[in-house]
C-alpha angles and dihedrals in degrees: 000000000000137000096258086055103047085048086058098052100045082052085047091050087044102060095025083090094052101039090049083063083057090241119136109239089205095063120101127188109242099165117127130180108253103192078074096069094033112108114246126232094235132051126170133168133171137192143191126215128181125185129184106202127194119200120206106203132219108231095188088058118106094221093053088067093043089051116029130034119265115268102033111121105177121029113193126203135190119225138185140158148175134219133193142177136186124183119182116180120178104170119303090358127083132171136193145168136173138180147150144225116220118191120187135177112192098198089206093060095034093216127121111220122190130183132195106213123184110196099183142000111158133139118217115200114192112200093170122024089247100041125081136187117193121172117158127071113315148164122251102205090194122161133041102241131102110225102012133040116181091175090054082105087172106030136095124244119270126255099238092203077064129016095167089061112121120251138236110242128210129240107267144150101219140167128228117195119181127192128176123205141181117246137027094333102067114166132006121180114176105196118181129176148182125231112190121203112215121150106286089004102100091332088169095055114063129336127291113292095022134138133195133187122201131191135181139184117209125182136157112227124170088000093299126132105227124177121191108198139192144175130193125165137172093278096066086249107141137181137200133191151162138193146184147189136180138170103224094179130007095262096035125075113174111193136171147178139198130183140189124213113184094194118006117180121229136177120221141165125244131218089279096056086255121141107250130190118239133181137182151125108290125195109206126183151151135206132188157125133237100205105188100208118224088259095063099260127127138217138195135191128172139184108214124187121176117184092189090072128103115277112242093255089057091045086057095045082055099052087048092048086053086036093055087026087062101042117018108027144090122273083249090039090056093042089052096049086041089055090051097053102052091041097045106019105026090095144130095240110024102159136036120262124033139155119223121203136182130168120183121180110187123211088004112211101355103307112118135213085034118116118173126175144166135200137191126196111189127193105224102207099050106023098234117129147185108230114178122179122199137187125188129196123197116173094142129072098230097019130088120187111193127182118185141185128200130181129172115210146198140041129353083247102054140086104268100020089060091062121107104242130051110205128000122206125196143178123201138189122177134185133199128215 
């Protein structure tokens, strides 16, 4: 008997068993339970972060003698907060909503501050799949850069210690209509929206008894991503804006963003350390790459002008008004000045031209769990700049540990090297429910 014969009895001997029970050896069980795989209508999730913070203080600052008493050279604060987020979908209806309670004691100060944020509540209702119906308060992601967006015509700015950070929306009632094509046009989705203006209702936003309208074309063409933006509201103010972004090569992605203000508002200080109204155009933009290395780290860099920034004549009349409001003026002369800053010149951008820069290299030589990063944002006209270095660390499926160093550099009369701190530490640890 050969090989091939003997191979076919001992397969016969295998499956007789199984054949004289009358069940069949070639069957497999392939049933699964779908209701497993089937997306639920509701999904929540929750998550706690605290953060201890020390300030080291610039004595030489205005503002820190505005601010702190002389002699104090660190400053610590507490921080928590807590974030939550609930999304309910039954058929062409979804819901969500998502806050977040912060809570900060500022042992300096010896107060405890808490805030109540919503960020969105909002309900969507999709009579057509490519038709959608949103009223509620919402975010409007608008814009392809990373730590600028002139065309966010109603976003906030972005926290650049954390981009990623969620936003706070506005309250809106806003269309979204979506349409696919074959060619080179591939996708097209017009989306258009309202924001009253009543009371509480947006109060940061416009003045009281306002209304804006915003509208914005996206397709995608070539495979590029293009925006076309605009603004209009009750007081003949208008915006327009555009944006792109395209991958030319796997590892390169070039985007850019411009943006038209026909009257934009600014606060400024005149010769007298007085506030003073200003109002002109204002071109805004932003240009830059995010380059990922053969080694799986990214970088960005990124050219921002805002030319609704202050002019550098009107930076310098502000470090003189701190410099007199800290050493030669009245008590009410130094807390007006003080207010003025904070409400016209605390800002993220305060001047005209910067460069933004952040490199991240994940699991850095081979030792995982492990992300550190550093960024850099310059001030172009005087040279100061915020530089800020991280490292996380996330071992654990629902942890994040975070530390994080910040320092402020230049000259006494610059952008950075006028604020009132030099360098912020922080340690974070986040969980997630």
């Amino acid at each position: 008997m050969n090989y091939v014969s003997k191979l076919f009895l001992l397969s016969l001997f295998a499956v007789a068993p199984n054949i004289a029970k009358g069940q069949d050896s070639t069957a497999v069980d392939y049933s699964y339970d779908i209701s497993a795989f089937e997306k639920k209508p509701l999904e929540y999730s929750a998550s706690i972060e605290a953060w201890p913070t020390l300030l080291s203080l610039n004595n030489q600052s205005p503002l820190y003698r505005l601010k702190y008493h002389t002699g104090t050279a660190y400053a610590d604060i507490y921080n928590c907060k807590l974030e939550g987020l609930a999304r309910f979908q039954h058929r062409q209806f979804f819901a969500n909503i998502s806050g977040a309670l912060n809570v900060d004691y500022p042992r300096y100060e010896d107060t405890l501050g808490t805030q109540l944020t919503l960020y969105e509540g909002y309900f969507k209702y999709t009579p057509f799949s490519t038709l959608s119906i949103f009223t509620g308060k919402k975010t409007f992601r608008w814009g392809k850069g990373y730590a600028y967006n002139p065309v966010a015509f109603a976003g906030r700015p972005k926290d650049l210690n954390n981009i990623d950070a969620t936003l706070e929306g506005y309250w809106s009632f806003s269309l979204d209509y979506t349409k696919s094509f074959d060619g080179a046009l591939s996708s097209i989705t017009a989306s258009s929206a309202l924001l009253p203006v009543y009371k509480e209702l947006n109060s940061d936003f416009l003045p009281d008894r306002s209304l804006a309208a915003i509208a914005q074309i996206y397709c995608l063409l070539l495979n590029t991503d293009i925006d076309l933006s605009t603004y209009f509201d009750d007081s003949r103010n208008y915006k327009i804006g555009a944006d792109f972004s395209r991958n030319v090569f796997l590892n390169l992605e070039v985007h850019a963003e411009w943006a038209y203000e026909s009257n934009h508002d600014r606060m400024a200080f005149d010769d007298a350390a007085n506030p003073v109204a200003e109002s002109e155009s204002a071109n805004n933009m932003v240009a830059g790459i995010r380059y990922q290395t053969p080694f799986d780290a990214t970088l960005i860099l990124e050219y921002l002008y805002q030319g609704s920034g202050h002019s550098p004549g009107q930076m310098e009349v502000m470090y003189s008004a701190l410099q007199y409001a800290a050493t030669g003026a009245s008590v009410e002369t130094g807390h007006r000045v003080q207010q003025l800053y904070n409400a016209a010149y605390n800002l993220q951008f305060n001047a005209r031209n910067y460069i933004y820069s952040k490199f991240t290299y994940p699991d850095p030589f081979a030792q995982v769990y492990w992300t550190p990063s550093i960024y850099a944002l310059v001030n172009c006209g005087d040279g100061s700049a915020m530089v800020g270095v991280e490292l996380t660390y996330s071992r654990f499926r629902h942890l994040l540990f975070t530390g994080r160093a910040i320092s402020f550099m230049g000259r006494t009369a610059s952008e950075y090297g006028i604020r009132p701190v030099n360098s912020r530490f922080e340690l974070r640890a986040k969980a997630v429910f």
